[in-house]
N, C-alpha and C positions, 0 to 999 in steps of 0.2 A: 400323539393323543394321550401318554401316559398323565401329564398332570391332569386333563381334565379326567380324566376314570379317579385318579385320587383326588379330586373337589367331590365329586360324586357318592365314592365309598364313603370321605368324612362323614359328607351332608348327613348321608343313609345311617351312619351310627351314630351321630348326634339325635337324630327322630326319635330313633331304637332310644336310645339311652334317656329322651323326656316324654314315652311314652307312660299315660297317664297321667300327663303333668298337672291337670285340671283337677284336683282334690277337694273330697267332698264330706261333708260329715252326716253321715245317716240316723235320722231321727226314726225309730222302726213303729214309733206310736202314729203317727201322720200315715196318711193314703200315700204320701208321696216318697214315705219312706220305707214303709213296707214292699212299695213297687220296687224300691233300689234295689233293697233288700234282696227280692224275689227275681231281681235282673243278675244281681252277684252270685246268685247262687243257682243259675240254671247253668246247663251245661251243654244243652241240645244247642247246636247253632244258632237254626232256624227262629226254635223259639227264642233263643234271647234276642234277635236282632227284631224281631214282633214285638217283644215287651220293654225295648230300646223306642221303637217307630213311637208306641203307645205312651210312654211316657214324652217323648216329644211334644207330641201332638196335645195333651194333657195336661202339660205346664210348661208349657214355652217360656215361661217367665221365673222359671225357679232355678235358684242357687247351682244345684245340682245339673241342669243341664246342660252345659258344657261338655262338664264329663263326658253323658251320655252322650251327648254327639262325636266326641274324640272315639267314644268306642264303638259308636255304629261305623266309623270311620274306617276303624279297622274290620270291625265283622265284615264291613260290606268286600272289604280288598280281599282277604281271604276266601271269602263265598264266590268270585271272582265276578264282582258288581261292580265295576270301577265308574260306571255313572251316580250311581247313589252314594258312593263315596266319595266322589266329587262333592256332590249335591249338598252330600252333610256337612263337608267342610265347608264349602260356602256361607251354609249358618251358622257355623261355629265362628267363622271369621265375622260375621254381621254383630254378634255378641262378644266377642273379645280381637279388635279391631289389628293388633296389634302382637298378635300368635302367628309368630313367622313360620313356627316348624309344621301348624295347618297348610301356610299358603304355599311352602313347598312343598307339600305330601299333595298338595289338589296338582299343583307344574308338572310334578314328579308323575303321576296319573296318567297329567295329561299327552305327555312327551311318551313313558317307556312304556307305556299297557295301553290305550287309545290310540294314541301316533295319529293326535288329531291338528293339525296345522292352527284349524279356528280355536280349539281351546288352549293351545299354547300362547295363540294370539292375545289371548285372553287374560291366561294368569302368569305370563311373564311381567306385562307391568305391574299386576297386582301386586305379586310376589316381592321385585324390586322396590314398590313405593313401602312394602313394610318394613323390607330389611334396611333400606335405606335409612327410613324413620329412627330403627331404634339403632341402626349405625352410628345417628348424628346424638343421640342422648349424650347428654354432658356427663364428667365424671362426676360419681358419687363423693360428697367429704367427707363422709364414712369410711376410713379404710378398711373396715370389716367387710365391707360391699363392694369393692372393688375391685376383687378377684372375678367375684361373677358378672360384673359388669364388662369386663374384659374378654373374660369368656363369651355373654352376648353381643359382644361388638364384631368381633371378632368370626362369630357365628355369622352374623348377619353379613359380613363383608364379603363370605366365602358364598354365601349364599346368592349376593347380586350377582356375583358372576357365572354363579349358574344358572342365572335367570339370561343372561347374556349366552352362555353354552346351548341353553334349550332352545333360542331363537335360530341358532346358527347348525346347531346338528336338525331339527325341523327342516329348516330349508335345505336342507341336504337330502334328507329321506322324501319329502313329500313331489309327485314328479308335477304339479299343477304349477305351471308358470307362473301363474296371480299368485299365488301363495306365497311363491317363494321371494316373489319383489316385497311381498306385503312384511314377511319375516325379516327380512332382509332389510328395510327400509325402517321397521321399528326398531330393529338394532341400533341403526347407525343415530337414530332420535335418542334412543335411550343413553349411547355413550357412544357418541363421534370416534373418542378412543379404543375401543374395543380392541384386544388382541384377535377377535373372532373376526372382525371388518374384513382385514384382508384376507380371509380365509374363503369366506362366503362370497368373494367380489365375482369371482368367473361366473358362479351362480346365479347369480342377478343378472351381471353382466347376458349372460346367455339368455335368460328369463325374460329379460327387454329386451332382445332380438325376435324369440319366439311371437314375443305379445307383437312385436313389430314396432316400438317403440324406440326407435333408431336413435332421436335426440336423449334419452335420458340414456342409451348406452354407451355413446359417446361421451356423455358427460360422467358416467360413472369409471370409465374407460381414462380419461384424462387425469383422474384425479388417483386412479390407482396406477397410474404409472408414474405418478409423483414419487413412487417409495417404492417401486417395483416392475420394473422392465423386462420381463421374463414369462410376462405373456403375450403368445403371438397374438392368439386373436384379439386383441383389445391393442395391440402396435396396428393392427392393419383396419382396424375401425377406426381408430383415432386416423391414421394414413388415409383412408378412404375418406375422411371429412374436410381434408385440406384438399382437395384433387381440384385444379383449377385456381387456388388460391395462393396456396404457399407447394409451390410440386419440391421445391428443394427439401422440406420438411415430409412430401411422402417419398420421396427417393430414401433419407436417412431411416423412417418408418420403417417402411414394407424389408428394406436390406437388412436391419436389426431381426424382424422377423423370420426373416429366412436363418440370421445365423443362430436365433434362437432355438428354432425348431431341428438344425444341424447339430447342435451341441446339446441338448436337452435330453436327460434322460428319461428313460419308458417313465411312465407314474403307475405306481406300484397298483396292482387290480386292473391293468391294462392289458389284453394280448398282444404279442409282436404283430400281428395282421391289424388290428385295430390302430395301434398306434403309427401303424408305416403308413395304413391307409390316412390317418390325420395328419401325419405330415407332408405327404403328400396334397392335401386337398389346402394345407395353408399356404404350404411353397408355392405350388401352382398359382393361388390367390395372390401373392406378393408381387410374382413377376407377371400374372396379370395388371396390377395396377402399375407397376415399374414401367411395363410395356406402354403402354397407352400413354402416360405421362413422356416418355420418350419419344412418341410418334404425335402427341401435340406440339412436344419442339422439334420435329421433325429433325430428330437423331435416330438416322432409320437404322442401320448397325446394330445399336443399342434394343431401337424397340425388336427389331426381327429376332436377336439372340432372347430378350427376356420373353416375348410371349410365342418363341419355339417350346423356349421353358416350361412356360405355365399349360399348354394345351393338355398334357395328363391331369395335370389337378384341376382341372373347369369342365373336363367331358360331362358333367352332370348338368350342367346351367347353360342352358340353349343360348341365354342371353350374351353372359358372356364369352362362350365361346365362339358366338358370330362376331361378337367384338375385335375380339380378337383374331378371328380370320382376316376380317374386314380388313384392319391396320398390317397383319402379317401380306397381304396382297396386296399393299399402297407402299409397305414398307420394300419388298421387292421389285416391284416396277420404278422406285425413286431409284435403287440400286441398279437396276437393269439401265436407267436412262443415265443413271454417272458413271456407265460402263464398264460394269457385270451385265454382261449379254444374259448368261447365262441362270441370271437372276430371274429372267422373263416366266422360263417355266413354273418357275415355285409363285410367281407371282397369278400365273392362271391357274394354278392350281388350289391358291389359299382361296382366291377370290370365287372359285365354281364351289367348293365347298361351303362357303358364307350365300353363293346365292339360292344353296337349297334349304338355310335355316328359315324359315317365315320370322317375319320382325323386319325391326326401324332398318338392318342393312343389308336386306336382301336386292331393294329396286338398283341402289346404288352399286353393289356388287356386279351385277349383272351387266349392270353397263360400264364396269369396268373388265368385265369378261369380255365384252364383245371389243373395244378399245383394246387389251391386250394381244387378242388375237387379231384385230386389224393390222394395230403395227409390228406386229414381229411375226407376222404370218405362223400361228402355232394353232395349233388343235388341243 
């Protein structure tokens, strides 16, 4: 995270360094200059940010207001009004289109004092469509002018990508699922390349699980494991999407996942109990799907050892843990009839515990309850 806090600090001392860039020259004979006048020289907060509103409001069209908007901009930040200093900048950008160090002080607003998702939404493209603009300004033929042109190109370059930073820490902070695809999703518009892309990808990723939008997370899944294999859950999404189609692609899937999650260090801000419980719950899910894929080719060995496996990581999910009894009690009685006698027991036992789950295999369990204990006389 260091470089992005030094894009940050730059940014923040570049502001500093062109505030009051909007230069004015006061005429004290004019109504509208003695207002300046009378705005320069108060000292009370309060009042000057009233005699800032009034002048606004008064000559929307004069030379001068600019300025006053750049510094209701800051009274407002200071007085700690960070919507009406949004606000101001808004019009100060309506009036000079093209005043990058406004539309990052409105981002800047809205990301580190609001921490408002929608108005990040908002003035991340703004912000990039100006920096971009004066990014692409050609050079000057004036060498005397080329230093500061360098200087703004330059500015403005550090600047997109803090309009990219703002998308990517937002979706980080904000816990609303929509938000965070929506954050997430104008990033990858804004710049396909983005170094924040794959930073933000679990995020989303998880964002369209929550929403339940299973296709886009597969597909967000697929594409980020193009350049990074080192997330389980998005190995066992993608795995879970071939099941039936290509099972040799989720055998290689779900097994990368488990050795992932085996070799993979705690993530820093994580507890030991937190992160054993989530390996726990992926491992489980792997040799859940290993399991089932096994006992559809009817490699009963195979599936019995992987979903012995998984039963700690799925005790939460009714569903798949009748599944999984289901196949662990087809998968012992195939045993028990290619003689492991002794396989019989485990097999009335997976299957009595799958016929007290309600769901699709509970009928079927049962009568293979009654079946188990017919032929091999057991209780």
């Amino acid at each position: 995270m260091r470089p992005l806090v030094a894009i940050a600090s730059l940014l923040l001392a570049v502001w500093t360094a062109n505030a009051q860039r909007h230069a004015i020259t006061i005429n004290t004979e004019t109504p509208e200059g003695a207002l300046l006048q009378q705005i320069g020289q108060e000292s009370d907060q309060t009042k000057k940010i009233a005699l800032l509103e009034q002048f606004a409001s008064q000559y929307p069209k004069h030379e001068g207001t600019p300025w006053v908007y750049e510094m209701l901009m800051e009274a407002y930040t200071t007085a700690g009004q960070p919507d009406n200093a949004i606000a101001a900048g808004e019009k100060l950008l309506a009036l000079k289109p093209d005043d990058a160090q406004t539309a990052h002080a409105c981002l800047k607003t809205a990301l580190e004092i609001k921490r408002d998702p929608d108005l990040v939404l908002k003035w991340a493209p703004i912000t990039s469509d100006v920096a971009r603009k004066i990014a692409q300004t050609p050079k000057p033929s004036d060498e005397d002018e080329v230093e500061d042109w360098q200087h703004e190109v330059d500015y403005a370059k550090q600047l997109d990508i803090y309009t990219e930073y703002s998308l990517y820490a937002m979706a980080l902070q904000t816990p609303d699922p929509q938000k965070k695809i929506a954050l997430g999703d104008l990033l990858e518009q804004r710049n396909p390349e983005s170094q924040y892309i794959p930073m933000v990808a679990e995020h989303r990723f998880m964002a369209y699980i929550q929403t339940g939008d299973n296709a886009k997370a597969v597909a967000l899944a697929e594409k980020t494991l193009e350049r990074d294999q080192t997330n389980a859950e998005m190995l066992l999404a993608v795995a879970s999407s071939y099941m039936g189609k290509q099972n040799d692609k989720v055998l290689e899937l779900s097994s990368k996942a488990i050795d992932v999650m085996n070799t993979k260090a705690k993530p820093e801000g994580v507890s030991d109990a937190d992160w054993e419980n989530r390996k726990k719950l992926v491992i489980g899910r792997a040799n859940y799907i290993q399991g089932v894929v096994h006992a559809s080719s009817n490699r009963w060995a195979a599936a019995d050892k992987a979903l012995r496996a998984a039963l700690p990581g799925i005790a939460d999910s009714a569903e798949m843990r009748a599944e999984a009894l289901f196949y662990l009690g087809l998968a012992n009685y195939r045993l028990a009839e290619a003689g492991d006698v002794e396989r019989a027991r485990d097999a009335l036992r997976f299957s009595q515990e799958c016929a007290n789950i309600p769901g699709r295999f509970q009928a079927r369990a049962r009568q293979n309850v009654k079946a188990i204990q017919s032929q091999y006389r057991i209780r």
